[in-house]
N, C-alpha and C positions, 0 to 999 in steps of 0.2 A: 557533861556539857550539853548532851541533847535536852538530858530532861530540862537543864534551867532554861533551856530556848523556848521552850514550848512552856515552859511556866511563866515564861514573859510574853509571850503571844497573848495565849488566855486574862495574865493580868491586862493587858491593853484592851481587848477587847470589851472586860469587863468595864473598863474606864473609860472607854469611850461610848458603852450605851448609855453608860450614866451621864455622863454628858450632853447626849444628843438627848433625852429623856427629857432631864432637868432644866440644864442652864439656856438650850435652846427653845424651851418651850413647849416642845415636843408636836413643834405646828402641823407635821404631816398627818399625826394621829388626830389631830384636830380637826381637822379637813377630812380627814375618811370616815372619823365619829361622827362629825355631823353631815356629810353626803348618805350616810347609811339611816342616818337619823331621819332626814329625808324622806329616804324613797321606802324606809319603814313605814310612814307614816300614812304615802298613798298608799302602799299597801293595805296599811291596818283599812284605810276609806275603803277599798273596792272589795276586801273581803265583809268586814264587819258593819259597816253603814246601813243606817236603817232602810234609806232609800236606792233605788239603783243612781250612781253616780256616772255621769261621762267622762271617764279619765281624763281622754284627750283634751277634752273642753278644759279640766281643772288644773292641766300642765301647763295650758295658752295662757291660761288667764294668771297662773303665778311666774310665768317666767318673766313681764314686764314689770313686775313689781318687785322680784327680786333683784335687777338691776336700777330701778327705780331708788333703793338702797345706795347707790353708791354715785351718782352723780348725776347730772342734766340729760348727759347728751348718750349715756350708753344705753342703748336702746333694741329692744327684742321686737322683728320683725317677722311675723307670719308670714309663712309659705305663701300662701295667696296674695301675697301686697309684694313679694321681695322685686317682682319685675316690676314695677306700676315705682316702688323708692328708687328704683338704677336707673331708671331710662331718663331721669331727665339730665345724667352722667355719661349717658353713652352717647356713642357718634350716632345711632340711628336707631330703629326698633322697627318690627312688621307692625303695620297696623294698614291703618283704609282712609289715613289722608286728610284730618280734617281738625281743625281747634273748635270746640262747642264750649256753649255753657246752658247752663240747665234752668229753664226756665218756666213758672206754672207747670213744675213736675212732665217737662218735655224737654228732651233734648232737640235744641237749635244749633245748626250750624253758623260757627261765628266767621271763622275764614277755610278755603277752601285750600290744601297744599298746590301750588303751582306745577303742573306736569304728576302729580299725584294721582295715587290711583282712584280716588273719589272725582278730581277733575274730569278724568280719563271716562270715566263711569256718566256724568254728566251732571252731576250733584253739583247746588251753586251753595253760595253765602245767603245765608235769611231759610234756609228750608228748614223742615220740622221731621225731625223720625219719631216715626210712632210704632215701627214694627222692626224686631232681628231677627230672619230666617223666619219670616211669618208668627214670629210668638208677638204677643201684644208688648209693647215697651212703654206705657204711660203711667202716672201714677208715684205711689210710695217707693215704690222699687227703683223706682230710676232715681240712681245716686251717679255724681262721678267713678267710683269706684268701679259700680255695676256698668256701666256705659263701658269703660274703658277694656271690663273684663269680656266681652261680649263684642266687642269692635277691634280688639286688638287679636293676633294668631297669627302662627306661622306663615314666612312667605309663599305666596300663590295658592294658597287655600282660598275662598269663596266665599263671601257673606251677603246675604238679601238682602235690601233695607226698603219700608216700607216710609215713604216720604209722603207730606203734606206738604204743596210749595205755596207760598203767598197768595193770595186772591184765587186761590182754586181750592173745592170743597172734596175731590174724590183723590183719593190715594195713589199712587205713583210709586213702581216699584222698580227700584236699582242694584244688578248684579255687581257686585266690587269686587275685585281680585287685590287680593291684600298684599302690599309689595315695602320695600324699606323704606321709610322718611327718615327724613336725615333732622336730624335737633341742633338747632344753631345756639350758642354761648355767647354770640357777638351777634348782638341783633342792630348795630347802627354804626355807620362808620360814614363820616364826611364832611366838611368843612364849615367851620364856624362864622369863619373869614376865607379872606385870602394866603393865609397864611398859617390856619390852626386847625389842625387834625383833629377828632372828635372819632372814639371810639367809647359803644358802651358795653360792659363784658357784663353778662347777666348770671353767669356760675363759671365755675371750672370743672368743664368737663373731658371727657378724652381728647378732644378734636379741637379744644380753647387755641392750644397753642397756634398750631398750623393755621386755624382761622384768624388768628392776632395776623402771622404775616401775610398774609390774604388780605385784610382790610389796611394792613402797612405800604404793602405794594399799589392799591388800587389811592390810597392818601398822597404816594410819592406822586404818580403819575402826575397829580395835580397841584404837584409842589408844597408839600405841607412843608414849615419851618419851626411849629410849633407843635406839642400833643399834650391833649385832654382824656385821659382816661377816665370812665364814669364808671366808678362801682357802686353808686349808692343802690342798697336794696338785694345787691349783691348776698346772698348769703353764703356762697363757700365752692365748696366740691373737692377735688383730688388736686394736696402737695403739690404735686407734681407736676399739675398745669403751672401754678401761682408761681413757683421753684423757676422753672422753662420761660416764665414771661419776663420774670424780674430779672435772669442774666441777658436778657436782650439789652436792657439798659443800665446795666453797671460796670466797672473797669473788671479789670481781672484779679482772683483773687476774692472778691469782696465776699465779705459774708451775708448768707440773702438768709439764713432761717436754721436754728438747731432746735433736734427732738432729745428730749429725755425724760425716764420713765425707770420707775422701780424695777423693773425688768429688762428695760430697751434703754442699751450704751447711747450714750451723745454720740449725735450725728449730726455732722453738719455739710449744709449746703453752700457750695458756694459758685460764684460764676466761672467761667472758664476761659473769655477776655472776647468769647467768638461772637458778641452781641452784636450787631450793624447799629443800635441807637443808641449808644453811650454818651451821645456828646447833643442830642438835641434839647432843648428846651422841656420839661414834663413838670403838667399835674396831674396829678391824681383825687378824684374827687369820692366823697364819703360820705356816710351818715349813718343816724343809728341802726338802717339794716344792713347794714355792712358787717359782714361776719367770717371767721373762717381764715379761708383760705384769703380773701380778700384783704383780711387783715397781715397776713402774711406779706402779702405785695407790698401794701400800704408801708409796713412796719421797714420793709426792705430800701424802701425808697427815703423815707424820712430817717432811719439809722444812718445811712451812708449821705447823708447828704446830697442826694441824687437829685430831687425834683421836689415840691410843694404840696401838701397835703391841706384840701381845702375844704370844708364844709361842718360837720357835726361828727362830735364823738362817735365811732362804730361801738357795734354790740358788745365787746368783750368775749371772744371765745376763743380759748387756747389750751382746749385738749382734741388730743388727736386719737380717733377711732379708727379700730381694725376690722375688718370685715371676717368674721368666722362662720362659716355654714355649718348645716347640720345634716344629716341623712334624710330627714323627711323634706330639705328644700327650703324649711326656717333657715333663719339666721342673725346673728346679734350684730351690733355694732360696738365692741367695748373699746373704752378709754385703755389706750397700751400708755400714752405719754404725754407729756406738756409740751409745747412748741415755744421755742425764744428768741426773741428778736434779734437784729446783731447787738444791741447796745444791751443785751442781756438780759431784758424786761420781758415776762410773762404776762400776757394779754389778759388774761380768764380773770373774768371779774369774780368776787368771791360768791360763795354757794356752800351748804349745809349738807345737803344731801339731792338726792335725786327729783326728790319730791319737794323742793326747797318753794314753799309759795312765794316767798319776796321773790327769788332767782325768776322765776314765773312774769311777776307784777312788776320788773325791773323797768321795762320801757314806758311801761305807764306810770312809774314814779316817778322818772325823771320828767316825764313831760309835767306833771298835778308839780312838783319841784322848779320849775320854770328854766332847766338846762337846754331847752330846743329853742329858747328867744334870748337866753344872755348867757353868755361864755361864762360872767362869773359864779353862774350856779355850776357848772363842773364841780364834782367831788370826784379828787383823785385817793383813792383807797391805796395804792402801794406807791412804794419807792418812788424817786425819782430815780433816773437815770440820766445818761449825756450820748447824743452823736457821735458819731467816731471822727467828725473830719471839725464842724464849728463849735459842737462839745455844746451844741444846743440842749435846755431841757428838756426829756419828757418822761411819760410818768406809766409806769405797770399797773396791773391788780386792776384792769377795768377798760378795756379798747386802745383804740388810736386816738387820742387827743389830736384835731386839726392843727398845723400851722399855722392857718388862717380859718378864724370861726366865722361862717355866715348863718343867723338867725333863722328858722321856720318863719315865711312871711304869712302872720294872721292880720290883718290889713283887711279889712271887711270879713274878720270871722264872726259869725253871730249863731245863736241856739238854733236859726232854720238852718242854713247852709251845715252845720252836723246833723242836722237831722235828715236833711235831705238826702246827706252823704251816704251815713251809718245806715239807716232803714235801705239801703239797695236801692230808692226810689232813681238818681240819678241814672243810676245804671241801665235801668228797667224801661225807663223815659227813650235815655240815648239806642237802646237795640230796639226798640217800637218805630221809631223815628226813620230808623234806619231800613228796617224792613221795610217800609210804608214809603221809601223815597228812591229804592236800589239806583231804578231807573236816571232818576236826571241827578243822585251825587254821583254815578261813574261815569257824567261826563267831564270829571274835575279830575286832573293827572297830578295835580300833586298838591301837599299839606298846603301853604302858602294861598291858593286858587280856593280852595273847601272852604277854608278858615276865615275868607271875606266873606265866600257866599254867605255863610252861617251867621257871620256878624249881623250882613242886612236883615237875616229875618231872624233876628231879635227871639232865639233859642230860647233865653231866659224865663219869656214872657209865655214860649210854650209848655216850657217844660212846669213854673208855676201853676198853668191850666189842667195840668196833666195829674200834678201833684196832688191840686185839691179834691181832685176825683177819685183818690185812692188816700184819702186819708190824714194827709199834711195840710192845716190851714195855711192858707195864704194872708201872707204876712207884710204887705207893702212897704213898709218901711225896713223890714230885715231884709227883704227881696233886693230892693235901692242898696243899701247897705252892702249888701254881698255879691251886688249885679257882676263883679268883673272874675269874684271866685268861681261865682256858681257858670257863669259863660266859657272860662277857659276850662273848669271840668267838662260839660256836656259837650261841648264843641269838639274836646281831647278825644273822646270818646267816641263818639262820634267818624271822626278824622278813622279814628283806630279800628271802629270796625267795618271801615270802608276801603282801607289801605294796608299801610301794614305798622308794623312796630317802630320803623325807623321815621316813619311821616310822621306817627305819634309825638315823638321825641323831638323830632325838630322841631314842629307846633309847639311843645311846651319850654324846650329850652331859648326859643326867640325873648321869651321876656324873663327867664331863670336869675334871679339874683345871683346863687353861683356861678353860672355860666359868665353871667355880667362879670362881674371880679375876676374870675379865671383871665377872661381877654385883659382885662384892664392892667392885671398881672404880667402877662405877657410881650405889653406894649412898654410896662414900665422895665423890659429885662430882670425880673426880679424871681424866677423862676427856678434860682439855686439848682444851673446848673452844674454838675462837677468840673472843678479847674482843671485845666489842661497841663499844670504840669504833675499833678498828680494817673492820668489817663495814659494807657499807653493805646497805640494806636492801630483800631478794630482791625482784624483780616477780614480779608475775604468770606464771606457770609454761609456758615457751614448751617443748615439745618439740624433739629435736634431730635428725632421721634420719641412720640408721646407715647406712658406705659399705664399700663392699669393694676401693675405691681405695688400697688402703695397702701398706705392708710388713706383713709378719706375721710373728712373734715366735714361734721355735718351741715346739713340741707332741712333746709325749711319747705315745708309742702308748699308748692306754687297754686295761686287764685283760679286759673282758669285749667282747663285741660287740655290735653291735644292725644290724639290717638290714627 
């Protein structure tokens, strides 16, 4: 009896490598033949190579390319950039206090942090650095990147800056003691009307949530009965925020968003009943930079039949990345899972590979496709699906189709007003303007007051003068043509860099076609929001704290800096 025990041991074992060999594929040996294959190969480079090779250099450069291999968004992030990708995720970062943008190869300060330690220091809006710690900073060198790497460090450490202010020719130099600035995700918050809340959420980051009820509390004060959420342009951030927003305003129970993945079980999220604005009036507003996480909300709200989704298709993104470091400080961003809505549709518009160029040229197709001026250029790639409450359609395999579609107003678009756009010339005009007037625009307190002044003197007609002298003919008839585009750009801009981001936003949303509609919306009660006998009713307002435990949902590099 022993021996036949043990002759069945060995026969099993025998049969089961053969199994795991054959039938399985033998995928582990797969993976360790070619990891070995691999790092054979640098090898053979660094001994055998006719020239001396830079290792390090030739591991940077194949690790984005080999996840480049496997889809859009999973992405290898060098040591040197990994703080410079988070911070615009976190609640704060050390830095010296100030938003620039870089101009004739100098950095200009664009706005000053309020109570900041560049404030504190004496540093205004319009000044010019041309020195860090007495090293020269002008030139090729000076990139956002380098600016940021060189102005940002640990708190209460010490940076010199050698300043150039407006109409003075000798140098100025300022000790700044670098301390925390806080990164707001909610840059505008307040009343449309008498009656409609206006908030606009720029990412999701750690501190989203808590700042939603911060700009909710200061809405209530002034009796909002209505809310406008703005995520157009939105591109994303951490689950978690978007998850924490969307049960502010749904029943209990609801399903706000599930993850699954070849390796990572369904998970799902859902509210827990302890939201305070389940029962108010919402929209939610869109477009095609709306990505993410953004889409997660969006998707939360139009599944459950919560609130109105109004503007243009979002981007389409519905894979969710994990954050994994390395020993040297790198680190990847890879795709664990696909994220699904409650009505069970997958956002992620389709894609080939990493390197996908249509996946690339996708915004620009749709636009050259004419889907930003008529809803029935929409192409929906997947499935339909239904709501769970009005069993309304909508459609996977490529963003948030709006409930209500409002048009790109090109309404005086013509070949100058892009050109004037695209070449930076606008831009360039508006922060000239602006340094050359500090004086008598901060005697204007608010957007409203700026945006007459700037009417009367006919910005248009300067900014034309300005243009021709760097290279754009003046074109009077396209000028006429686009007089009221080209004015509320430069004007915006203007406003923007005399104020702050929320002055911005009201000046442009005062004549906003979707803003138009949203109110119009709201007056006709049409706002879908959830019945009340389906609602049970909110307690008592429990706070929820925000985690940084999660996957996070990629981010698009933002335009301007801050450090």
């Amino acid at each position: 009896m022993p021996l036949l025990m043990a002759l069945c041991v060995v026969v099993g074992i025998l049969i089961g490598t053969f199994y795991a060999n054959h039938l399985s594929g033998n995928r582990l040996s797969i993976i360790n033949s070619s990891g070995n294959k691999l790092n054979s190969l640098l090898q053979i480079i660094n001994d055998q190579y006719v020239d001396t090779v830079n290792m390090e250099d030739l591991v940077e450069g194949a690790m984005p390319q080999i996840l480049s291999e496997l889809d859009p968004h999973s992405v290898y992030i060098a040591a040197k950039d990994v703080q410079i990708a988070n911070d615009d995720l976190k609640g704060s970062f050390s830095g010296v206090g100030i938003e620039f943008t870089i101009r004739q190869d100098t950095v200009h300060v664009q706005n000053v942090i309020t109570n900041g330690p560049s404030e504190k220091a004496g540093l205004l809006a319009g000044d010019k650095i041309v020195s860090i710690d007495d090293q020269p900073f002008v030139g090729k060198v000076v990139t956002n990147e380098e600016a940021m790497h060189r102005l940002k460090g640990p708190k209460n450490t010490k940076v010199k800056l050698g300043i150039i202010r407006y109409g003075e020719k000798k140098v100025q130099y300022f000790t700044v003691t670098r301390g925390e600035i806080p990164i707001k995700s909610i840059t505008a918050a307040y009343m449309l009307d008498d009656k409609t809340g206006y908030i606009r959420i720029k990412n999701f980051g750690e501190n989203t949530y808590p700042e939603l009820l911060v700009a909710l509390a200061q809405l209530g004060q002034q009796g909002f009965q209505n809310l406008t959420i703005d995520l157009r342009g939105n591109t994303g951030g951490y689950l978690a925020s978007a998850v924490q927003i969307a049960n502010e305003f749904l029943p209990k129970n609801s399903l706000i968003v599930y993850t699954e993945g070849r390796k990572s079980a369904r998970q799902n999220y859902r509210s827990d009943g302890r939201g305070t604005y389940q029962r108010i009036p919402l929209v939610v507003l869109i477009d095609e930079g709306s990505a993410s996480a953004s889409e997660i909300l969006a998707g939360a709200i139009q599944d459950n039949d919560r609130g109105t989704i109004i503007g243009r298709r979002s981007f389409g993104k519905g894979l969710v990345q994990q954050p994994l470091s390395f020993a040297d400080g790198s680190m990847i961003r890879l795709t664990i899972a696909r994220y699904y809505s409650p009505s069970g549709r997958c956002i992620q518009k389709p894609y080939s590979s990493g390197a996908d160029q249509d996946y690339e040229a996708d915004l620009m197709n749709r636009y050259q496709h004419g889907e930003y001026f008529s809803q029935d250029s929409i192409k929906h790639n997947g499935p339909a699906y239904h709501t769970l409450h009005e069993q309304r359609t909508v459609y996977g395999g490529g963003g948030i189709t709006p409930d209500i579609f409002v048009p790109e107003d090109t309404l005086g678009m013509t070949s100058y007003y892009k050109e004037a756009a695209m070449t930076g010339l606008i831009l360039q005009f508006a922060y000239n303007y602006t340094d050359e007037n500090r004086t008598k625009l901060s005697t204007f307190k608010d957007a409203q007051a700026l945006a007459a002044y700037l009417q009367k003197l006919n910005t248009v007609e300067l900014f034309a003068s300005y243009a021709e002298k760097n290279g754009l003919k003046r074109r009077n008839l396209l000028i006429q043509k686009s007089h009221k585009l080209l004015e509320r750009y430069v004007n915006s801009r203007i406003i923007y860099n005399m104020m702050s981001e929320q002055a911005w936003l009201e000046y442009l949303n005062a004549d906003d076609p979707v803003i138009s509609t949203t109110l119009k919306l709201f007056k006709e009660n049409k706002a879908f929001p959830v019945n009340e006998e389906r609602e049970e009713k909110a307690p008592k307002k429990v706070a929820v704290s925000a985690t940084t435990n999660v996957p996070y949902m990629y981010q698009w590099k933002r335009m301007s800096a801050m450090t």
